[in-house]
N, CA and C atoms as an extended XYZ file, in Angstrom:
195
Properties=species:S:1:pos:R:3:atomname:S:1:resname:S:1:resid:I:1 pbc="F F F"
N        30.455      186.568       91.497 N   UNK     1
C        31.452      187.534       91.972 CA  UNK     1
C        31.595      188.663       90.948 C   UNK     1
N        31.904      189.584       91.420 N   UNK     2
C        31.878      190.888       90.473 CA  UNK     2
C        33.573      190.883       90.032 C   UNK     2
N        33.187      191.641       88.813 N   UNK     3
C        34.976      191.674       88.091 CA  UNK     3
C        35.652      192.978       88.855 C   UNK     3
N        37.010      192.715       88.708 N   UNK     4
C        37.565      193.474       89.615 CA  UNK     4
C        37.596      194.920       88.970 C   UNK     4
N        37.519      195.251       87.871 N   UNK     5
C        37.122      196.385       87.254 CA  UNK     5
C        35.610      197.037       87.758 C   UNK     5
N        34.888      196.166       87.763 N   UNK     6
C        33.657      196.742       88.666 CA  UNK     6
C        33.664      197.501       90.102 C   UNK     6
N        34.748      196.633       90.125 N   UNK     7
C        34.536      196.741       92.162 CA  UNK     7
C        35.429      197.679       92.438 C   UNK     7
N        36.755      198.010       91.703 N   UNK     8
C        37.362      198.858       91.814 CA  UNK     8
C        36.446      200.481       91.287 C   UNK     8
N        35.885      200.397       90.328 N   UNK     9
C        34.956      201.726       89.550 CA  UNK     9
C        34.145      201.822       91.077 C   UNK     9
N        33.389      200.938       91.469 N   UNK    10
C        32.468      201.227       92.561 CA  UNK    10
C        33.300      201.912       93.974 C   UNK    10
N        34.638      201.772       94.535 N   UNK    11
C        35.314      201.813       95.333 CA  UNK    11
C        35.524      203.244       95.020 C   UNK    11
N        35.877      203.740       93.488 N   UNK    12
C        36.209      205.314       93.604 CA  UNK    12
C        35.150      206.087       93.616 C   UNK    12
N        33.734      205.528       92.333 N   UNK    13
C        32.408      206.340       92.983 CA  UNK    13
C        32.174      206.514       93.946 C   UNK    13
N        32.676      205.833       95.023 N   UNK    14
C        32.245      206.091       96.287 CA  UNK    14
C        32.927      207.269       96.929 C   UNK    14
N        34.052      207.907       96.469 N   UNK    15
C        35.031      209.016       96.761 CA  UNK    15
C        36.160      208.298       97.689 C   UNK    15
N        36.659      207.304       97.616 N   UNK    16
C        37.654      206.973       98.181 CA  UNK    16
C        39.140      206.770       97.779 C   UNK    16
N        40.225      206.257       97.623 N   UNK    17
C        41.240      206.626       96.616 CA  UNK    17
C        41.440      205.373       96.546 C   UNK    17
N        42.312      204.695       96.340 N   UNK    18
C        42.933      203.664       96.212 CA  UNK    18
C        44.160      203.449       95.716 C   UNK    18
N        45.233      202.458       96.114 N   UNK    19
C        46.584      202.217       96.060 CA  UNK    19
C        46.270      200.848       95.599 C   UNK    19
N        47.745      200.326       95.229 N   UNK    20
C        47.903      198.896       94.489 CA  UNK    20
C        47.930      197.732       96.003 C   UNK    20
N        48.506      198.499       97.007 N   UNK    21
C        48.393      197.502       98.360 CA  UNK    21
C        47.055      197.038       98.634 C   UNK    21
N        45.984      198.433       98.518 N   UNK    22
C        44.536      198.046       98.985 CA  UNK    22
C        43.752      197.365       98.178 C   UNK    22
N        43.852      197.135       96.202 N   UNK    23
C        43.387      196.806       95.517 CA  UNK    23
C        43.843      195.142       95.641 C   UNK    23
N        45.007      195.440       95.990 N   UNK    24
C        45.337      193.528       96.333 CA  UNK    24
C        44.748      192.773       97.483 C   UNK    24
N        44.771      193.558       98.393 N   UNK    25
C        43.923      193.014       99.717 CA  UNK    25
C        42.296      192.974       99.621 C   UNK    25
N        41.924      194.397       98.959 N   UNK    26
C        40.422      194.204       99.199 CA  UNK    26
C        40.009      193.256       97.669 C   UNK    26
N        40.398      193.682       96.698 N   UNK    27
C        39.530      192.766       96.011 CA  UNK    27
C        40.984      191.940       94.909 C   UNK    27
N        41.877      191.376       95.409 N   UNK    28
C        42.726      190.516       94.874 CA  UNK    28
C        43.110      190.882       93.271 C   UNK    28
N        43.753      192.006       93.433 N   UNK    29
C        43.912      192.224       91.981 CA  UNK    29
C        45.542      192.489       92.315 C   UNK    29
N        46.003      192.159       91.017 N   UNK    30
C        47.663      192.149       90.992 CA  UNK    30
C        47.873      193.815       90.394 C   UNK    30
N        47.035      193.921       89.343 N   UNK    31
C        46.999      194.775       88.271 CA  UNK    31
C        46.417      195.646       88.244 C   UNK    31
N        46.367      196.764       89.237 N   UNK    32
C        45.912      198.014       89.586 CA  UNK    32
C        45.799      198.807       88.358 C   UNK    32
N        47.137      198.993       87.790 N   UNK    33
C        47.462      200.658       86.453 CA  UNK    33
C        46.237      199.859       85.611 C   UNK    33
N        46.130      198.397       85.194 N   UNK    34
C        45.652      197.697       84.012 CA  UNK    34
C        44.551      198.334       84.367 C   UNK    34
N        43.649      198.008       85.648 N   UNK    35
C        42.487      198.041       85.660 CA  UNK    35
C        41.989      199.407       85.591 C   UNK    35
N        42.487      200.380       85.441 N   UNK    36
C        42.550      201.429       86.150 CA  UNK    36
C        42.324      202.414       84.482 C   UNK    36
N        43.304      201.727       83.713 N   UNK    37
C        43.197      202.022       81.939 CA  UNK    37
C        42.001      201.514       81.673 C   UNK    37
N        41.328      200.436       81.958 N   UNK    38
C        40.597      200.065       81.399 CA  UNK    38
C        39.112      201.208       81.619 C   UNK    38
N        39.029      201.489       82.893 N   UNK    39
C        38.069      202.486       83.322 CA  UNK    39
C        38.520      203.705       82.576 C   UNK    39
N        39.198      204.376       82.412 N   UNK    40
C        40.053      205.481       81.820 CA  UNK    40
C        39.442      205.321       80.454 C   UNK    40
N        40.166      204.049       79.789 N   UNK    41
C        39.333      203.713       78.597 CA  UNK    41
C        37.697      203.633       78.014 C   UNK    41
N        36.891      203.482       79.257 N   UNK    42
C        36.209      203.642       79.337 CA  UNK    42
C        35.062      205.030       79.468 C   UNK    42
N        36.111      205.902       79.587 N   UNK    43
C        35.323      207.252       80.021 CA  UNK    43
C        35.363      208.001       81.091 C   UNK    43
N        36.014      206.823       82.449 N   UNK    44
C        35.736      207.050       83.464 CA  UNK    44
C        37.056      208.558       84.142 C   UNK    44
N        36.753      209.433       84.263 N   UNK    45
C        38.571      210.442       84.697 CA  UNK    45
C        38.484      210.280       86.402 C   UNK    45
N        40.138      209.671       86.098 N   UNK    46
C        40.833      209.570       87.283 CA  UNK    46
C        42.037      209.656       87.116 C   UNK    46
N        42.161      210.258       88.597 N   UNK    47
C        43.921      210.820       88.707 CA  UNK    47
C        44.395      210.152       89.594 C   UNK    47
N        45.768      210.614       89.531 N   UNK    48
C        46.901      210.114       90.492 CA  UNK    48
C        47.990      210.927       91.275 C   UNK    48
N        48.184      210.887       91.910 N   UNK    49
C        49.776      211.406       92.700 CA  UNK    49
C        50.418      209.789       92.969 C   UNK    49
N        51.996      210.054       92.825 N   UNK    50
C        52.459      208.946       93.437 CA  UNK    50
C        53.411      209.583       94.867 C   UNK    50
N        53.346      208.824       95.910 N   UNK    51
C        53.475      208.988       97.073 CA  UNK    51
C        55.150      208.143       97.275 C   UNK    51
N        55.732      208.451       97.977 N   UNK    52
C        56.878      207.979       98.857 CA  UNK    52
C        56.628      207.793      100.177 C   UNK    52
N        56.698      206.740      100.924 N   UNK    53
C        56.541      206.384      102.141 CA  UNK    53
C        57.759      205.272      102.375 C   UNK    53
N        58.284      205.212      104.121 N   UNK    54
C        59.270      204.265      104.206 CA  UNK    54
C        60.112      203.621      102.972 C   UNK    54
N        60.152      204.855      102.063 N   UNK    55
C        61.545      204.573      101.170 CA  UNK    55
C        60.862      204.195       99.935 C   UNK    55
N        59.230      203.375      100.053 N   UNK    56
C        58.697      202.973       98.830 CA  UNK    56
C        57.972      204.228       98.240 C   UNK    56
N        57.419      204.006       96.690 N   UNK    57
C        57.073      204.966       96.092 CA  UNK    57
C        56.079      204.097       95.509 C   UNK    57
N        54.829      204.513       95.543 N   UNK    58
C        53.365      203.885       94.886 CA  UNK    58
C        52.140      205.073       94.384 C   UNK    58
N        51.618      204.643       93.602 N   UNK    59
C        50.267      205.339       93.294 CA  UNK    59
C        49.549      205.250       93.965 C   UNK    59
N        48.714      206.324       93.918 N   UNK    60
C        47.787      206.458       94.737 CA  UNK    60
C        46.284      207.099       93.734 C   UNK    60
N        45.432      206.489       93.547 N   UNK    61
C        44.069      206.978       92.210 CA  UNK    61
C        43.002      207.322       92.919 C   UNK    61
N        42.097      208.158       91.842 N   UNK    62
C        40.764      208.789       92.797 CA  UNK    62
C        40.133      209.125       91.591 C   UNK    62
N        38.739      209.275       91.532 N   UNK    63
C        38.071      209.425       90.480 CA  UNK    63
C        38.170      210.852       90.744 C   UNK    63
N        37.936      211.856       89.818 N   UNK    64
C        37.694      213.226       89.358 CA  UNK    64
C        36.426      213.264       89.040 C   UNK    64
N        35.921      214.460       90.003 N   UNK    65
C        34.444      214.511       89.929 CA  UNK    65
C        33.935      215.877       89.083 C   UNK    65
């Protein structure tokens, strides 16, 4: 199985964004911001807006191309 740091890096190369709801469903990660530093840490630039919907407020990430 691939680490969830992988699969998440592969999910934004692909140009797609990702939220902490979809990172839990598609590849079972609790820890979105963590994983997300770690790529960051890595070299990788990605941004964020955080969004408000039905009252909640979440991130939303995308790699910068």
């Amino acid at each position: 199985m691939e680490s969830q740091t992988r699969q998440i890096k592969a999910h934004l190369e692909s140009g797609k964004p990702i939220t902490a709801l979809q990172a839990l469903n598609e590849f079972g990660c609790f820890r979105l911001a963590a994983r997300i530093k770690n790529l960051k840490d890595k070299g990788m630039i990605i941004d964020k807006v955080m969004v408000t919907e039905n009252g909640k407020r979440f991130a939303v990430y995308w790699e910068v191309q």
